[in-house]
ChimeraX commands (.cxc) that place a marker at each C-alpha (Angstrom):
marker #1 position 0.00,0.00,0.00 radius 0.5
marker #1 position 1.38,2.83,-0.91 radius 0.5
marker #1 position 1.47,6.30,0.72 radius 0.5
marker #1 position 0.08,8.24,-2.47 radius 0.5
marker #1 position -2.30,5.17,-3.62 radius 0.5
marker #1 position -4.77,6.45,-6.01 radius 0.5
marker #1 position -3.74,10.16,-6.23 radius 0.5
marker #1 position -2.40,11.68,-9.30 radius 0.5
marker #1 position 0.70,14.42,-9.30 radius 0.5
marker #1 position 1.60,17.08,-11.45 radius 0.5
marker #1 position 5.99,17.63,-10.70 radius 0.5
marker #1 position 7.95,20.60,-12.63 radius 0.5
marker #1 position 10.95,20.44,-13.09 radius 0.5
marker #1 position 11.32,17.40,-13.00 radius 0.5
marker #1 position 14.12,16.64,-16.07 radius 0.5
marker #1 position 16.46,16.67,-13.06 radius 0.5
marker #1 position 17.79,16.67,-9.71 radius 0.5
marker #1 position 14.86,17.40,-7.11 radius 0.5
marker #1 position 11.67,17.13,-9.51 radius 0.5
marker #1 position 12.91,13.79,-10.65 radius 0.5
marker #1 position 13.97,12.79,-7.61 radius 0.5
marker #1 position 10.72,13.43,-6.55 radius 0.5
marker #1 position 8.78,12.40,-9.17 radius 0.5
marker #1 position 10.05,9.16,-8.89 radius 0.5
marker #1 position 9.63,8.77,-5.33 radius 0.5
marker #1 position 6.00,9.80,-5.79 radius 0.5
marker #1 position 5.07,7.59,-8.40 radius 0.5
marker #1 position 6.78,4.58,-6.08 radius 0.5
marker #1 position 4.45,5.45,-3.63 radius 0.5
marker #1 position 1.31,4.90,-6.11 radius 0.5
marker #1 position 0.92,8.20,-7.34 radius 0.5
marker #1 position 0.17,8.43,-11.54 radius 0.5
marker #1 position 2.60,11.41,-12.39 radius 0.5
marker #1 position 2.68,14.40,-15.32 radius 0.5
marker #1 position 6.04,15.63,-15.51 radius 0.5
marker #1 position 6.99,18.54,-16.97 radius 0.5
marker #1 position 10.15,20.32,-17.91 radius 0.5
marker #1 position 12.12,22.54,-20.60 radius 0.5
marker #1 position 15.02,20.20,-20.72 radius 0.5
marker #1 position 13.54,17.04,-22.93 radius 0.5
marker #1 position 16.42,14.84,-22.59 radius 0.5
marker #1 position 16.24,14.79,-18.76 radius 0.5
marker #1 position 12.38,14.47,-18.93 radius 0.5
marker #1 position 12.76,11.30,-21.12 radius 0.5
marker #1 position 15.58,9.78,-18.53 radius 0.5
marker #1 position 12.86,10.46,-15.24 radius 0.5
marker #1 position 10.01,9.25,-17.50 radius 0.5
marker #1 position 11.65,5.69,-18.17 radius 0.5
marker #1 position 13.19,5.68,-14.68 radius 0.5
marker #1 position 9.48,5.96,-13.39 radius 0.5
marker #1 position 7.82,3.30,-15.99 radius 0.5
marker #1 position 11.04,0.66,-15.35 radius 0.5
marker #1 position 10.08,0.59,-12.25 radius 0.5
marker #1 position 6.45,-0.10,-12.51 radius 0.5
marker #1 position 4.95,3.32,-12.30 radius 0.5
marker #1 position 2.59,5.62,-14.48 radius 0.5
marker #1 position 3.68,8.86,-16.10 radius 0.5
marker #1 position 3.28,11.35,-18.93 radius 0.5
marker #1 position 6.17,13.82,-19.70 radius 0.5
marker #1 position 5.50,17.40,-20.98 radius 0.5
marker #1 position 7.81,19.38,-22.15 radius 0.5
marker #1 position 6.41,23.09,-21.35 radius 0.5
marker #1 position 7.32,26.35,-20.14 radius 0.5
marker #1 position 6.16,26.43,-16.01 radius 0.5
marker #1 position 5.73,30.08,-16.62 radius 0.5
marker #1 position 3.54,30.64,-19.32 radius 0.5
marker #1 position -0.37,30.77,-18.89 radius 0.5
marker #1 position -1.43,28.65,-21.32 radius 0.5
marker #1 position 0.62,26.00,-21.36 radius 0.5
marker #1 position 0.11,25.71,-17.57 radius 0.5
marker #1 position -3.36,25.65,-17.83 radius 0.5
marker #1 position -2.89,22.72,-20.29 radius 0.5
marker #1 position -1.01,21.01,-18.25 radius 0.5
marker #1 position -3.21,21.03,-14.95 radius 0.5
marker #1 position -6.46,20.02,-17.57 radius 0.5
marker #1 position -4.23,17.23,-18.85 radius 0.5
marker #1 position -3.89,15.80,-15.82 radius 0.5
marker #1 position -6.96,15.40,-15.05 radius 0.5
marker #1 position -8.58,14.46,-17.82 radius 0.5
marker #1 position -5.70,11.78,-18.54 radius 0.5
marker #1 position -5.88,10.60,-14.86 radius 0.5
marker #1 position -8.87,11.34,-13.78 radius 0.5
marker #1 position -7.93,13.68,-10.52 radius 0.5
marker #1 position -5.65,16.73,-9.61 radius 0.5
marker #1 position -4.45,15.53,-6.21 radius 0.5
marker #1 position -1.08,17.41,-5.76 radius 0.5
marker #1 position 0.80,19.83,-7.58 radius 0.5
marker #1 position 4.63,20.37,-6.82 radius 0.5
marker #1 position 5.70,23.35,-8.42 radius 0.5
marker #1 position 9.56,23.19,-8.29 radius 0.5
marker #1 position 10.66,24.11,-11.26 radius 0.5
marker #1 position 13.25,27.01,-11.13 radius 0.5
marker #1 position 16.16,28.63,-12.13 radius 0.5
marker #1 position 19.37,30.58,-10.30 radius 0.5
marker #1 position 20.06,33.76,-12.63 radius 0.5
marker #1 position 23.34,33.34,-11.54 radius 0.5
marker #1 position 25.14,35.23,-9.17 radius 0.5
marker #1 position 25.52,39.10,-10.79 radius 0.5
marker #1 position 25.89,41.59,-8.00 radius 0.5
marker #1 position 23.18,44.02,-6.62 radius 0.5
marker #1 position 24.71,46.56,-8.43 radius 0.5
marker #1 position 25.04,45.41,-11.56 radius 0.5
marker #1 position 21.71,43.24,-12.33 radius 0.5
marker #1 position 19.33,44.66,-15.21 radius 0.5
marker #1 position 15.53,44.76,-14.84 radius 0.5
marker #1 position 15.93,42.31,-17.35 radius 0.5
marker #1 position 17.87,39.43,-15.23 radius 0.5
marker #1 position 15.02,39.97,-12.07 radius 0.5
marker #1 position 11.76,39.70,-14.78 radius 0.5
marker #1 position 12.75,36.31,-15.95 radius 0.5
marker #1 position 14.21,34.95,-12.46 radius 0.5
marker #1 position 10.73,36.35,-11.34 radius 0.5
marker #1 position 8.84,35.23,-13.88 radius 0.5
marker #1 position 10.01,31.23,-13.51 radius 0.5
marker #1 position 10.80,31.40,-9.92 radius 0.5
marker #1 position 7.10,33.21,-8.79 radius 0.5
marker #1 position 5.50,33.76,-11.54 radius 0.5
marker #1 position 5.42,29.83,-12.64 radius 0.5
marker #1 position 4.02,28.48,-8.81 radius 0.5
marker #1 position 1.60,31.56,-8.82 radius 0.5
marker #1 position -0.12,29.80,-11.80 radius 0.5
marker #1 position 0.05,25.94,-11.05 radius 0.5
marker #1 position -2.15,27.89,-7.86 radius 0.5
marker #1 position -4.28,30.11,-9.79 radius 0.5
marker #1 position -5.01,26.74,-12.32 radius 0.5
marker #1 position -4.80,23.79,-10.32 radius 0.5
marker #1 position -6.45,25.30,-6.87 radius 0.5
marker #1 position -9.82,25.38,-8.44 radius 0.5
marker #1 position -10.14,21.69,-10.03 radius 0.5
marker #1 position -8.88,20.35,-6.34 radius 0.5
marker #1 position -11.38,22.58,-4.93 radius 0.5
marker #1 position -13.98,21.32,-6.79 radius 0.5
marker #1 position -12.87,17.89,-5.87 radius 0.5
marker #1 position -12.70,18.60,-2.03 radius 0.5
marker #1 position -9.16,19.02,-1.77 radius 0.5
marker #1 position -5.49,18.46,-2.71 radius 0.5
marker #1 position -2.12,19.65,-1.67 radius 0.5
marker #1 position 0.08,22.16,-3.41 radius 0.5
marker #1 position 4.17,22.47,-2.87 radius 0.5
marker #1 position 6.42,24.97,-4.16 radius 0.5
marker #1 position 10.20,24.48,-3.47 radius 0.5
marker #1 position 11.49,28.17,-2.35 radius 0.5
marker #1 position 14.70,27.95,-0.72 radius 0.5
marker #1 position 16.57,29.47,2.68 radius 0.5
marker #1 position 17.48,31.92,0.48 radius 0.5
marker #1 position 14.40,33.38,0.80 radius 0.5
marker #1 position 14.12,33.51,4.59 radius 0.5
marker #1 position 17.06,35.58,4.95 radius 0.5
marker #1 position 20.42,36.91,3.31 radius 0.5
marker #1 position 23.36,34.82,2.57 radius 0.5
marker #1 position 22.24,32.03,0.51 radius 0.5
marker #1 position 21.89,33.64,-3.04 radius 0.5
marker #1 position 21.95,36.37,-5.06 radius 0.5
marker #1 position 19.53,38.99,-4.59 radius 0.5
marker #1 position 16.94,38.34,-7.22 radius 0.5
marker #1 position 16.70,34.63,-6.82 radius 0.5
marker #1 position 16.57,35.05,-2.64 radius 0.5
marker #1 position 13.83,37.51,-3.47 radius 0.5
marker #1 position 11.86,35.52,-5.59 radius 0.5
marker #1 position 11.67,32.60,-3.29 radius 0.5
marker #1 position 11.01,34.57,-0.68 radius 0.5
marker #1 position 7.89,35.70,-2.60 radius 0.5
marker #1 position 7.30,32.02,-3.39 radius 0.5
marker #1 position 7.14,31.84,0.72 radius 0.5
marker #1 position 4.84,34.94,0.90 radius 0.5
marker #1 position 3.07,33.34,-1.99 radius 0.5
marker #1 position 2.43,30.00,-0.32 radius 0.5
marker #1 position 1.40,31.95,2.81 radius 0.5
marker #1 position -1.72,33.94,1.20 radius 0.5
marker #1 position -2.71,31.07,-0.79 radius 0.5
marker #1 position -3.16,28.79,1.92 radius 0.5
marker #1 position -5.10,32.05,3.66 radius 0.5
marker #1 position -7.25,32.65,0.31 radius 0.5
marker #1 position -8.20,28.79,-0.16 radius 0.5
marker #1 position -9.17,28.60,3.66 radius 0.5
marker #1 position -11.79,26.53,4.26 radius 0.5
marker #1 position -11.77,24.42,1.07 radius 0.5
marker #1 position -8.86,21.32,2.10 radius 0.5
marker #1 position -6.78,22.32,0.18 radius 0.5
marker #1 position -3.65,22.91,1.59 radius 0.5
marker #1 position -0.57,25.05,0.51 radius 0.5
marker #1 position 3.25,24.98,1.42 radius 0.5
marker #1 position 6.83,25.16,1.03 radius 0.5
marker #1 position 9.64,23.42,1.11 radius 0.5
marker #1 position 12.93,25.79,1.63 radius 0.5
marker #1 position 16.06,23.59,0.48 radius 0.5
marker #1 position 19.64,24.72,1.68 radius 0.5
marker #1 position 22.70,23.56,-0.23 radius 0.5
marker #1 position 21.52,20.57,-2.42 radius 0.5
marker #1 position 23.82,19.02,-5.00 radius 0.5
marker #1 position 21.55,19.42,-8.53 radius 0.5
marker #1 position 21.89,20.54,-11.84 radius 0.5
marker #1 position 21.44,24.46,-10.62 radius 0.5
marker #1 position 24.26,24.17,-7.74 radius 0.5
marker #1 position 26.64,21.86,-9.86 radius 0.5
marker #1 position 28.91,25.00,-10.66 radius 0.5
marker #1 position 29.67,25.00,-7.04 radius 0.5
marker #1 position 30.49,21.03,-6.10 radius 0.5
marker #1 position 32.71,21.64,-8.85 radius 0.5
marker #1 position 35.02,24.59,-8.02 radius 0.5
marker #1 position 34.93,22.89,-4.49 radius 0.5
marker #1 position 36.26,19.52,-6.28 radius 0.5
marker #1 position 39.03,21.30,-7.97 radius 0.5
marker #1 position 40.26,23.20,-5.87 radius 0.5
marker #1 position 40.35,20.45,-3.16 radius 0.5
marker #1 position 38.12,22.02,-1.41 radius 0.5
marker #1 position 34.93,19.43,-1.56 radius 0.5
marker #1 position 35.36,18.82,1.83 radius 0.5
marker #1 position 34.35,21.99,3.09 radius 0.5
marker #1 position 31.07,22.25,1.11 radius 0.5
marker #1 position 28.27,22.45,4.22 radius 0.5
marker #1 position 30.55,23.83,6.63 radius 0.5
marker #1 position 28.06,26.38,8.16 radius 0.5
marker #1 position 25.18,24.44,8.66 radius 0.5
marker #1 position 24.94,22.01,11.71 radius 0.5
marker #1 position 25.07,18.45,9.58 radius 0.5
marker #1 position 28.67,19.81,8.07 radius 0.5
marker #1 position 26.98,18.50,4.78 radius 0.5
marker #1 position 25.64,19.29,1.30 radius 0.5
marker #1 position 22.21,17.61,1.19 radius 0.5
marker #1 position 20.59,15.04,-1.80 radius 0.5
marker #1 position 17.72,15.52,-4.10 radius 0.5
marker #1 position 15.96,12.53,-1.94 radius 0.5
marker #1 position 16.31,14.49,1.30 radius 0.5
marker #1 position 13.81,17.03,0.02 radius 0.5
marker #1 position 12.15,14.24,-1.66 radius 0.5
marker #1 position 11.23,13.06,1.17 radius 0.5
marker #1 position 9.74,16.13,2.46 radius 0.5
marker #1 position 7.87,17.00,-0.53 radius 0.5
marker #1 position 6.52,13.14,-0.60 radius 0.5
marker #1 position 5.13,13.84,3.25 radius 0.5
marker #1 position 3.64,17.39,2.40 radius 0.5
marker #1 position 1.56,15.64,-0.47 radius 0.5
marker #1 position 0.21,12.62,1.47 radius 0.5
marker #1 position -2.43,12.78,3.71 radius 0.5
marker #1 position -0.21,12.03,6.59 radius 0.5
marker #1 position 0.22,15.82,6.42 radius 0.5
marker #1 position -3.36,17.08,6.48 radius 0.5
marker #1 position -2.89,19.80,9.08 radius 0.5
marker #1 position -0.20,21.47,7.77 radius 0.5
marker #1 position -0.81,24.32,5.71 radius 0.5
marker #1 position 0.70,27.78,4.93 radius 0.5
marker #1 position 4.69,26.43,5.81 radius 0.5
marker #1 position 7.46,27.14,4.58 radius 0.5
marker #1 position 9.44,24.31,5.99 radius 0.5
marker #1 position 13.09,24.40,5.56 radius 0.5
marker #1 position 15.40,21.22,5.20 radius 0.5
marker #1 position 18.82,22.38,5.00 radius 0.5
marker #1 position 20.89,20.51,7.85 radius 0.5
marker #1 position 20.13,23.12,10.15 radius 0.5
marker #1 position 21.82,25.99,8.30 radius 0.5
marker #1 position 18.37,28.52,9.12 radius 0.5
marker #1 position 18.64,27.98,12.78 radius 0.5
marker #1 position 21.41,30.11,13.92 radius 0.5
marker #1 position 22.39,34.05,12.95 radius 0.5
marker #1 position 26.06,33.73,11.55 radius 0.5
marker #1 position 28.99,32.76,13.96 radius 0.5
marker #1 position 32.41,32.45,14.58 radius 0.5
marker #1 position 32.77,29.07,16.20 radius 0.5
marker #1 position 34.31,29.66,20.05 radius 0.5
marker #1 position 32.88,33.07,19.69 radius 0.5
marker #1 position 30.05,34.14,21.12 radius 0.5
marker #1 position 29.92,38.11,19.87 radius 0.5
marker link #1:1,2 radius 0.2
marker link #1:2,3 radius 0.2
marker link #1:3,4 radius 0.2
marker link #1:4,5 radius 0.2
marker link #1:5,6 radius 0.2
marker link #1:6,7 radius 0.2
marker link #1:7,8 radius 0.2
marker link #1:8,9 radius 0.2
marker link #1:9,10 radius 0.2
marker link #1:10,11 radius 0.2
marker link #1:11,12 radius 0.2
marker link #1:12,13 radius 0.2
marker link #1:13,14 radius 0.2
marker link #1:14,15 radius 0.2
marker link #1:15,16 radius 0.2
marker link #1:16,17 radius 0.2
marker link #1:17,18 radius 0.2
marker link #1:18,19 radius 0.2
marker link #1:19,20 radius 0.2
marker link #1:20,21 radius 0.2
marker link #1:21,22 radius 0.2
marker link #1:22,23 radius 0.2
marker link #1:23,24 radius 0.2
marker link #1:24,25 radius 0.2
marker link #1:25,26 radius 0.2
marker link #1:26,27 radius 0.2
marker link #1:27,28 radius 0.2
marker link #1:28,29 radius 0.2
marker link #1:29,30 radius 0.2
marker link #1:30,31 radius 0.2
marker link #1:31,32 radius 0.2
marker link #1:32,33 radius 0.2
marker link #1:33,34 radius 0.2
marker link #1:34,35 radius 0.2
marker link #1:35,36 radius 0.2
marker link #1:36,37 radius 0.2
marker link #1:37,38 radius 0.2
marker link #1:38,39 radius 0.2
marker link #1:39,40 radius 0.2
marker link #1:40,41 radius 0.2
marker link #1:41,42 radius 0.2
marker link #1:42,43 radius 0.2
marker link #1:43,44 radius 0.2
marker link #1:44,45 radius 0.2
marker link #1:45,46 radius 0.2
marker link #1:46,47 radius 0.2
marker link #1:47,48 radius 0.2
marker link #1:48,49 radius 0.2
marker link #1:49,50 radius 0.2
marker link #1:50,51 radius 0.2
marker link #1:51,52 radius 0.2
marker link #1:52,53 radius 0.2
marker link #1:53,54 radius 0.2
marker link #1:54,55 radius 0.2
marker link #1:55,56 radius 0.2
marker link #1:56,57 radius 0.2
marker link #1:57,58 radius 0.2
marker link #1:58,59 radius 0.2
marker link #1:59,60 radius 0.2
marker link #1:60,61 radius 0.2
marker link #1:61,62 radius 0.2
marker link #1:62,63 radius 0.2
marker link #1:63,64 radius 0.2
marker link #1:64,65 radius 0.2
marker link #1:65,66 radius 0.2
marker link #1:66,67 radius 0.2
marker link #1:67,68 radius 0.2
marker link #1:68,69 radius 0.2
marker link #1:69,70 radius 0.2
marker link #1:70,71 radius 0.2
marker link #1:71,72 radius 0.2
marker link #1:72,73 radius 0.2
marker link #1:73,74 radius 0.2
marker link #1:74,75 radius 0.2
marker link #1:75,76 radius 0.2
marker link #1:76,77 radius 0.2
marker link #1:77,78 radius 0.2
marker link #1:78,79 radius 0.2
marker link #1:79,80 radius 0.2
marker link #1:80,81 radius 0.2
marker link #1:81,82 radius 0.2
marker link #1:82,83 radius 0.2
marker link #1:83,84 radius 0.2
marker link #1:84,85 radius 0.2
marker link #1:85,86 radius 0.2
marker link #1:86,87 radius 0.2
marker link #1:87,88 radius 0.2
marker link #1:88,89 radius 0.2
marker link #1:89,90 radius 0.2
marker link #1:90,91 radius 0.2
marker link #1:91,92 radius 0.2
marker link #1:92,93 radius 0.2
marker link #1:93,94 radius 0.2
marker link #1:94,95 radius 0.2
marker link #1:95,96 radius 0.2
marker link #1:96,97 radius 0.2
marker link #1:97,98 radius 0.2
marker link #1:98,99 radius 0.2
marker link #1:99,100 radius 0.2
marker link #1:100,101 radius 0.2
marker link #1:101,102 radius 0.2
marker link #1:102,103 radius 0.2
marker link #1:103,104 radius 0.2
marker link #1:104,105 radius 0.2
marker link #1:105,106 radius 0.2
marker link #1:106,107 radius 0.2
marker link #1:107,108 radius 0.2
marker link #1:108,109 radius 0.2
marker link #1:109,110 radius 0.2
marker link #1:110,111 radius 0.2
marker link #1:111,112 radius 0.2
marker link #1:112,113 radius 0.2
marker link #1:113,114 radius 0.2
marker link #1:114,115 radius 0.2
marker link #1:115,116 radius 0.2
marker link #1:116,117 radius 0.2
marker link #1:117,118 radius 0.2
marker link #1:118,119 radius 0.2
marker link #1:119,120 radius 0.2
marker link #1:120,121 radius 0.2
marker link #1:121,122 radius 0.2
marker link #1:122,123 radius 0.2
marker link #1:123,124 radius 0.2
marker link #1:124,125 radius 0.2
marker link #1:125,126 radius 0.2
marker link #1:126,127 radius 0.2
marker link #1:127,128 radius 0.2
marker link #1:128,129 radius 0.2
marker link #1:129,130 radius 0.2
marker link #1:130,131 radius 0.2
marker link #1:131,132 radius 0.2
marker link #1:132,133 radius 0.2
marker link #1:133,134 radius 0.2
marker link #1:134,135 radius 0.2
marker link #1:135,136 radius 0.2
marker link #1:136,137 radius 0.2
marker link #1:137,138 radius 0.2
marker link #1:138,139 radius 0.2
marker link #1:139,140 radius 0.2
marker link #1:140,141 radius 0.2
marker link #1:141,142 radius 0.2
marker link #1:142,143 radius 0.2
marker link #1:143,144 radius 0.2
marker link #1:144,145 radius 0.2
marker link #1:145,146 radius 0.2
marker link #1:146,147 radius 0.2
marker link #1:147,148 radius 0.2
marker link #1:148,149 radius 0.2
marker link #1:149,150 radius 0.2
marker link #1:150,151 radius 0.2
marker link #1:151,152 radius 0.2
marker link #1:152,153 radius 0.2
marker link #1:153,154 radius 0.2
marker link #1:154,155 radius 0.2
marker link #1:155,156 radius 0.2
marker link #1:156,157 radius 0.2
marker link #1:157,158 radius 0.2
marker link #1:158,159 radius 0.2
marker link #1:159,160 radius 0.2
marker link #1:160,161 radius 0.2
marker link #1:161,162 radius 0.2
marker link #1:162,163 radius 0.2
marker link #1:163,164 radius 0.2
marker link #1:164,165 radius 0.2
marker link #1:165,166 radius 0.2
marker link #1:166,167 radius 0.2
marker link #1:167,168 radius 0.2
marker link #1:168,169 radius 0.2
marker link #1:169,170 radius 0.2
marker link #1:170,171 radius 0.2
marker link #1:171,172 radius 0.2
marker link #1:172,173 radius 0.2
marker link #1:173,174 radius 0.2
marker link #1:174,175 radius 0.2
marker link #1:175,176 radius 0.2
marker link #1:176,177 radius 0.2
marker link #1:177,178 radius 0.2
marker link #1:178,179 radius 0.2
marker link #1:179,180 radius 0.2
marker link #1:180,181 radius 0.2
marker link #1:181,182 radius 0.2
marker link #1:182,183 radius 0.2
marker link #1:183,184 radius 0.2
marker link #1:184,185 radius 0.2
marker link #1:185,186 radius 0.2
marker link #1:186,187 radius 0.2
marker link #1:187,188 radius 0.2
marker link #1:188,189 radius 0.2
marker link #1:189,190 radius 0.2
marker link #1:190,191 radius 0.2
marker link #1:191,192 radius 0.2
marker link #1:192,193 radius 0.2
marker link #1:193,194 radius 0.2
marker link #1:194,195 radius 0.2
marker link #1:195,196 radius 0.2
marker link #1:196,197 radius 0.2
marker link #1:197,198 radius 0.2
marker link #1:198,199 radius 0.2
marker link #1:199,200 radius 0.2
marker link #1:200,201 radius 0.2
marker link #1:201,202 radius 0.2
marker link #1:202,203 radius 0.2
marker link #1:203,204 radius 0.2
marker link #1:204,205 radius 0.2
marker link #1:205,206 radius 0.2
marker link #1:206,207 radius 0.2
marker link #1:207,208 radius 0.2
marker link #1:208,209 radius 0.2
marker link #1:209,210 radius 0.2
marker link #1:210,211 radius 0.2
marker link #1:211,212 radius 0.2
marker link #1:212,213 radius 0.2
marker link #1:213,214 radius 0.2
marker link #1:214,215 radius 0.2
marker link #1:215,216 radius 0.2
marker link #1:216,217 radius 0.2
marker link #1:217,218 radius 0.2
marker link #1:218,219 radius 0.2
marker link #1:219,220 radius 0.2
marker link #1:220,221 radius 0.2
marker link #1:221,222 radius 0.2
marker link #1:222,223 radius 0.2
marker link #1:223,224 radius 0.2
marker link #1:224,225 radius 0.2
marker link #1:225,226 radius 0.2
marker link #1:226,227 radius 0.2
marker link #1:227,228 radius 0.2
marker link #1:228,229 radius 0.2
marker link #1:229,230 radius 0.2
marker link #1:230,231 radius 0.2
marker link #1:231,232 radius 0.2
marker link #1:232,233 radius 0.2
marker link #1:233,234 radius 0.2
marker link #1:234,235 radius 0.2
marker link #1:235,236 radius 0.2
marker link #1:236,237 radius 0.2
marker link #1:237,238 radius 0.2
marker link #1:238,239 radius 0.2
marker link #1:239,240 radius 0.2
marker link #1:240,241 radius 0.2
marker link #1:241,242 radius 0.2
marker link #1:242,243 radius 0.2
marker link #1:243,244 radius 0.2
marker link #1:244,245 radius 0.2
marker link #1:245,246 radius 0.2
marker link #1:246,247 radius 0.2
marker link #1:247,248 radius 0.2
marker link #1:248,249 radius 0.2
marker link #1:249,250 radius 0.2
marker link #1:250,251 radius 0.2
marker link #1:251,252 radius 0.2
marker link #1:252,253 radius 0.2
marker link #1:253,254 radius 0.2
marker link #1:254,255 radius 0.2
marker link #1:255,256 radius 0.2
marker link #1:256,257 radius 0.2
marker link #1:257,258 radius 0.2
marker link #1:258,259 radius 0.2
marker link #1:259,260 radius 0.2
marker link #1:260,261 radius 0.2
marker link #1:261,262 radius 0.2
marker link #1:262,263 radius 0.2
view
């Protein structure tokens, strides 16, 4: 029996890294799956990963961020599987790391447009249909960068800390319906987006030191928020709504410090 028996998922971003981790931790646990995703090679890869294993899942290559082809995707899941049971809107991208100072309108309307724009509509699309159903859970992945400075560049930590903010008046303007509305906030995970890093670390001889400032002294795994994102759309987390819950080894819980230091 599994934990998602008889519910059927929409993942972004799931080509790679945490959507396909998730994705295919999702359909293990019974769930029929619509992936979507830009990059088409890594959509086929988590598409046959999910069907060698047994499970059920249509791949989409779309643009999270555009109106209609979100709306397509939300009516194609439920007509192709009969329900709308979760959505996990993860799909995002970095803008790299250009300084305050130098970033162009330009650079914040696309990381704003993918990163918020693209869960604001997998809402706006899919809340209704689970409405009408009686209920559903929606994730967006945001990040610790969006709780507080230090753990991106400005317009990526500000668009996932409007994902948060986001995620927060949803679950306020959907109250009373069951469905339910959160975030997941990952700290340093080793995926596609963060690759550039493990690999400066790795030559420089440095890989050692990657998690340093969080409590685990580790980089985290695509599985680890997973996990998470599997509990958030099960039913074993019906009362939680309007989180943004951050799995990142610890790295939110303390204001910097130098260890041995205490000012």
């Amino acid at each position: 029996m599994g934990r998602l028996d008889h519910k059927s998922a929409v993942v972004t971003g799931a080509g790679s890294g945490i959507g396909r981790a998730s994705a295919t931790l999702f359909a293990q646990e019974g769930a029929k799956v619509l992936i979507a995703d830009l990059n088409e090679d890594g959509l086929a890869q988590t598409k046959a990963e999910i069907e060698k294993a047994g499970g059920q899942c249509l791949a989409r290559p779309v643009d999270i961020a555009a109106e209609d082809t979100v709306q397509d995707l939300i009516e194609t899941c439920e007509r192709e599987f009969g329900s709308l049971d979760i959505i996990y809107a993860n799909a995002g991208i970095s803008g790299g790391r250009v300084p305050l100072l130098e970033g162009t309108p330009e650079d914040w309307m696309e990381i704003l447009r993918v990163n918020l724009i693209g869960p604001f509509l997998a809402i706006k699309y899919g809340a209704p249909k689970m409405v009408a159903q009686g209920g559903g859970s929606i994730i967006c992945t945001a990040s610790v960068a969006g709780l507080r400075s230090g753990a991106g560049a400005t317009p990526y930590s500000a668009s996932k800390a409007g994902v948060i903010s986001l995620v927060q008046t949803s679950a306020n303007q959907l109250a009373g319906t069951k469905v339910r509305v959160n975030a997941i906030c990952p700290g340093l995970i080793e995926t596609g987006m963060t690759k550039p890093v493990f690999d400066r670390a790795r030559e420089r001889g440095s890989e050692h030191k990657i998690g340093q400032l969080n409590p685990m002294k580790r980089a985290g795994a695509p599985i680890e928020i997973a996990q998470t994102a599997l509990f958030l759309a099960s039913d074993e987390s019906s009362y939680v709504n309007g989180q943004a819950i951050a799995v990142d080894g610890g790295l939110s819980s303390s204001h910097p410090v130098v260890p041995g230091h205490m000012a």
